[in-house]
Every structure is written in structure tokens, then in C-alpha cells.
C-alpha positions in Angstrom: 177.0 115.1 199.5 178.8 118.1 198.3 182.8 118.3 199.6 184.7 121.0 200.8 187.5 121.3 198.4 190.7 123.6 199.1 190.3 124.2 194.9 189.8 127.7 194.5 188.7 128.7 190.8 191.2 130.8 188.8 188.4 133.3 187.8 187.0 133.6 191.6 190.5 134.8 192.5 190.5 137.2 189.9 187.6 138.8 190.6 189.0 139.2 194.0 192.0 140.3 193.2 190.3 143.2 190.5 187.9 144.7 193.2 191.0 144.8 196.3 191.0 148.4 197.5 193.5 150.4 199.2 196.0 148.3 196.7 197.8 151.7 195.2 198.3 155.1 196.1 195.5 157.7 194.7 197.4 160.8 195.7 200.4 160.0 193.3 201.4 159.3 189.7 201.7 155.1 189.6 203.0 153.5 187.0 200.4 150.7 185.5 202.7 149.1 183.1 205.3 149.2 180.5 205.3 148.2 176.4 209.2 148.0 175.6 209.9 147.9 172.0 213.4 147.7 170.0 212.7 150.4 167.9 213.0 153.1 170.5 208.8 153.6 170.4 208.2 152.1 174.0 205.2 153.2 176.1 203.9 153.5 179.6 200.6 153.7 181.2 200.6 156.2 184.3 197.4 157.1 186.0 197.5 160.4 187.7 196.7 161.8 190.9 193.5 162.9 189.3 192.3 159.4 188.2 192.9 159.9 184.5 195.3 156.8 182.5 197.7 158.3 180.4 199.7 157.0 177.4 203.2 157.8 177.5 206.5 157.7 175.2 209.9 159.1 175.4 209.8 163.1 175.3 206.3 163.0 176.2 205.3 165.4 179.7 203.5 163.7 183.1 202.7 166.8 184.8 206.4 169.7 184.4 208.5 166.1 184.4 209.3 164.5 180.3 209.5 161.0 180.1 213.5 160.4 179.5 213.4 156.8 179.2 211.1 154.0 179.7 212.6 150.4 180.8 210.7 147.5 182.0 208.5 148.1 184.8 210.5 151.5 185.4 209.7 155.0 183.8 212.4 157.7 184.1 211.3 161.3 184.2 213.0 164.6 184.6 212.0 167.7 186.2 213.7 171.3 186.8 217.3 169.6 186.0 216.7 166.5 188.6 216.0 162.9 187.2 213.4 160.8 189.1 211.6 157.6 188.2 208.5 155.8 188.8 208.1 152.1 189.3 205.1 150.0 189.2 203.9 149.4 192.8 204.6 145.8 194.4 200.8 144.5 195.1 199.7 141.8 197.6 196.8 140.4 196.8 194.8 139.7 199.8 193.0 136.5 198.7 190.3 134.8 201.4 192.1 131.5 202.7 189.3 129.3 202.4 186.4 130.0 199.7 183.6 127.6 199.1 182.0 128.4 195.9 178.5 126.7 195.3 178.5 123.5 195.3 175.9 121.3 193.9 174.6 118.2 195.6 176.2 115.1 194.2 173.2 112.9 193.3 173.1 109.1 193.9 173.8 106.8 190.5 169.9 105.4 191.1 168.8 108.7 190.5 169.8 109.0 187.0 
């Protein structure tokens, strides 16, 4: 007979975690992520408020705001002479405690 298993499959919690909703604010700028290179040529990915995913670099504009600096995970703007920064959002993951994926019916060695 097939077991119940507390094993949950790394890709099944992927998949979940891909398709989670209300994760990250649409109404904002949110930083995606951060590519920090020594030679001063670092990027960041920053969707907008109006859905598009932008490539960013030092002296580069998000809106009236240039990109100042990029640091891990952090991306410092500044607009009309006042410095702000964006951080990527702190996601939880809401993953189903229990999830049974299809099980197959162990078969009995004289069945072989």
C-alpha cells in the first residue's frame, strides 16, 4: 500500500512558491535582485509600478531618482537632492504543511 510520507519534493515546493500571490507590492518600485561586480559595473533588476523589469547600473534613472550606488540586496537612489534606497522585499513563502503527491501502489514481490 502506498505511505504517507512527510517528504515533500523540492520541485513541488517550487512551484508553490513561484505562483504565491500577494508576495510583493505592485504599486511600488521593488527591487528583484542585485549583480555586484569589483569593477564598478554592478546591476540591479527593479520592476516598476507598471509591471515592466528594468536593468539598472550606477548613473542610470528609475523614474526622476539615478541609481547612486548598488550594494548587495540594496540599491541607493537619489531624487530632488534626497537619497533613498530600495531593498529587496523579505518573502514568506506560504508552503501547504502536509502535501501528498501521487503515490503509486506498492505491488507485492509475487507480482513481478
Amino acid at each position: 500500500m502506498a505511505q504517507e510520507t512527510d517528504f515533500i519534493p523540492e520541485g513541488l515546493v517550487t512551484s508553490f512558491k513561484a505562483t504565491e500571490t500577494n508576495v510583493i507590492p505592485l504599486d511600488t518600485a521593488v527591487l528583484l535582485g542585485t549583480f555586484i561586480r569589483g569593477d564598478d559595473s554592478s546591476m540591479a533588476l527593479v520592476r516598476s509600478p507598471a509591471g515592466g523589469i528594468h536593468k539598472l547600473a550606477r548613473g542610470d534613472y528609475l523614474g526622476r531618482a539615478v541609481v547612486t550606488a548598488i550594494e548587495p540586496g540594496t540599491l541607493h537612489l537619489a531624487e530632488d537632492g534626497l537619497a533613498r534606497r530600495l531593498t529587496m522585499p523579505q518573502v514568506k513563502f506560504a508552503t501547504p504543511s502536509r502535501i501528498r503527491p501521487h503515490a503509486r501502489p506498492e505491488r507485492d514481490e509475487d507480482e513481478t
